[in-house]
C-alpha atoms as an extended CHARMM CRD file, in Angstrom:
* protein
*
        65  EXT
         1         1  UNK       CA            101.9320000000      115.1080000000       85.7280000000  PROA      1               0.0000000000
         2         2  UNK       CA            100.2990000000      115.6890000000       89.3480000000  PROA      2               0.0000000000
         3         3  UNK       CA             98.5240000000      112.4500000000       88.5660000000  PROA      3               0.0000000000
         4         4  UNK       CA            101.6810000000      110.5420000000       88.4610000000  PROA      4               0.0000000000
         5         5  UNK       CA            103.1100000000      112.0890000000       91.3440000000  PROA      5               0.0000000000
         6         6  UNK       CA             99.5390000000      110.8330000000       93.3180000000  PROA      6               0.0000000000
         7         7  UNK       CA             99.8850000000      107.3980000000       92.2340000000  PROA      7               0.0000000000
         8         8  UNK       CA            103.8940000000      107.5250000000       93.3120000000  PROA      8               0.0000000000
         9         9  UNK       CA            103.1790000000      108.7090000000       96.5960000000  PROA      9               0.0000000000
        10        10  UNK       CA             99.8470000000      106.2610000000       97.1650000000  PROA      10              0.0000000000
        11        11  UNK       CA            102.2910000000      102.9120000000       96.3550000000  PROA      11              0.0000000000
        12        12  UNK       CA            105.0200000000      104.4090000000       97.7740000000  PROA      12              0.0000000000
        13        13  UNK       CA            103.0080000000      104.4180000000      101.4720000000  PROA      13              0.0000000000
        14        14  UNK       CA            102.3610000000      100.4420000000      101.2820000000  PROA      14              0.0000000000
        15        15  UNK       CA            105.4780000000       99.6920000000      100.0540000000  PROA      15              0.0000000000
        16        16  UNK       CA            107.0410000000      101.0770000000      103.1790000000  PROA      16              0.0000000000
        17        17  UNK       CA            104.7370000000      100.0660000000      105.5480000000  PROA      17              0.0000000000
        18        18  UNK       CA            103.9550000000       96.8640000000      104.3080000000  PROA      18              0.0000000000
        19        19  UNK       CA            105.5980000000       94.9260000000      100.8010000000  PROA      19              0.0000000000
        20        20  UNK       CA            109.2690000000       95.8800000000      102.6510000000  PROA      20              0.0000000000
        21        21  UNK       CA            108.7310000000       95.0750000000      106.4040000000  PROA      21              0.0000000000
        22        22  UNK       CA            109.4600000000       91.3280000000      105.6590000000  PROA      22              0.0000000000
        23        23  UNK       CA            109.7000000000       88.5490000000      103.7370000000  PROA      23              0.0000000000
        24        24  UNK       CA            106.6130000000       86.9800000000      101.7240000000  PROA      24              0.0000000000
        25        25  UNK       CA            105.6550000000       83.4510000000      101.0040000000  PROA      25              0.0000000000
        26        26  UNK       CA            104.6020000000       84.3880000000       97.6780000000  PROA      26              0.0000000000
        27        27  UNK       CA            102.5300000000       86.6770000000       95.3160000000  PROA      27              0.0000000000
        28        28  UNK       CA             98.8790000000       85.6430000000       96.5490000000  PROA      28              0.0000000000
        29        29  UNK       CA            100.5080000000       85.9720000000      100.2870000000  PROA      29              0.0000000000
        30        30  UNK       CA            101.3750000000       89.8790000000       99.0630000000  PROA      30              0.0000000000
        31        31  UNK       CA             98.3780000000       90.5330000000       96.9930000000  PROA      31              0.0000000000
        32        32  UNK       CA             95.9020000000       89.2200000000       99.4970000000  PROA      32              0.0000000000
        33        33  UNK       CA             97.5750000000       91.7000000000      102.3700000000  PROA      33              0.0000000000
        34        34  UNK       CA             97.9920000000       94.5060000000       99.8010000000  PROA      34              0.0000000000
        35        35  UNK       CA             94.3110000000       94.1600000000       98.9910000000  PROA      35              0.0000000000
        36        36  UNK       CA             93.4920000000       93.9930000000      102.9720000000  PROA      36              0.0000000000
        37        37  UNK       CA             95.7260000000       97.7220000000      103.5130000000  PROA      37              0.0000000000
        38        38  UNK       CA             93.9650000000       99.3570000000      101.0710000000  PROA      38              0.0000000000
        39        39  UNK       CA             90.5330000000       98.1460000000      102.1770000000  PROA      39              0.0000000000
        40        40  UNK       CA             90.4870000000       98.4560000000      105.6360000000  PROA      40              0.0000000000
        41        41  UNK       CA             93.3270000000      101.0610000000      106.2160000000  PROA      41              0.0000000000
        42        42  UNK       CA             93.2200000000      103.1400000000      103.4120000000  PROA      42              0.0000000000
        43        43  UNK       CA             89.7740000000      103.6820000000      102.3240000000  PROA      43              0.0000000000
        44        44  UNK       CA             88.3110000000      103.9550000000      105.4800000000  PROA      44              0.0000000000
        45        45  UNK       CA             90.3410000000      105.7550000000      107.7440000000  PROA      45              0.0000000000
        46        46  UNK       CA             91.9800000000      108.5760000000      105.2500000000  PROA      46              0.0000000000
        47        47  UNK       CA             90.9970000000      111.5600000000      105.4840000000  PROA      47              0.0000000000
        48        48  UNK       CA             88.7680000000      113.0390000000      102.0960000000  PROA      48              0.0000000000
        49        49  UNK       CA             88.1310000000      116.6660000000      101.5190000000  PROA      49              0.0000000000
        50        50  UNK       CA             84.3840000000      115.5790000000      100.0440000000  PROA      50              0.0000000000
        51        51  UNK       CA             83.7230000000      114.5290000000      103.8150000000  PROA      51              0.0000000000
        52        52  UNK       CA             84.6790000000      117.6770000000      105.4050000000  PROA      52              0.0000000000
        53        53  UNK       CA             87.9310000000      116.0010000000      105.6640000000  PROA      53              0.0000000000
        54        54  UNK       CA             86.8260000000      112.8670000000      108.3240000000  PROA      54              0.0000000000
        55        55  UNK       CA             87.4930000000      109.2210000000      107.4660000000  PROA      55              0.0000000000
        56        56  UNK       CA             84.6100000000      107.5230000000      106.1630000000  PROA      56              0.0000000000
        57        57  UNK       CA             84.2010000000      105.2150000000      109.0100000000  PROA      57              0.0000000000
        58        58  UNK       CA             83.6080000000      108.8100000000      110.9970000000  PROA      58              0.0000000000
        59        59  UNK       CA             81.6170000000      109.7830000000      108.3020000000  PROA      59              0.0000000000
        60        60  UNK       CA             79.2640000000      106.5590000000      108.6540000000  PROA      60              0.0000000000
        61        61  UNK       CA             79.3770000000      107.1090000000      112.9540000000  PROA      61              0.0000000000
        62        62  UNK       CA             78.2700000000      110.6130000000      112.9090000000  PROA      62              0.0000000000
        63        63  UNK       CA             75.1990000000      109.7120000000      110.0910000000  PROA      63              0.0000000000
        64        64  UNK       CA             74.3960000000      106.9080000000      112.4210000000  PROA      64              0.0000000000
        65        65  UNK       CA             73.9230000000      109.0270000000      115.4380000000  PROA      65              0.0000000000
């Protein structure tokens, strides 16, 4: 059950922020920005507990220094 209630609230954030902000040309218009959100908003700049809870692009810039 706390599975499902992950996955709700992860497509529930693009949804709002990007699928309903405006009108699309069509599906590969959507999926293409979809797949840019998650790649370059989500996965690098959430926060995740295994990181001492820093982004990963953080992460990366504190390694690299």
């Amino acid at each position: 059950m706390l599975g499902t209630a992950r996955a709700e609230s992860f497509f529930a954030t693009p949804k709002w922020e990007l699928i309903g902000a405006r009108p699309w040309p069509g599906r590969g218009a959507a999926r293409t920005a979809i797949f840019e959100w998650i790649e370059g908003w989500h996965n690098m700049r959430r926060l995740h507990s295994s990181l001492g809870y820093r982004s990963p692009a953080e992460y990366e810039t504190v390694l690299a220094a």
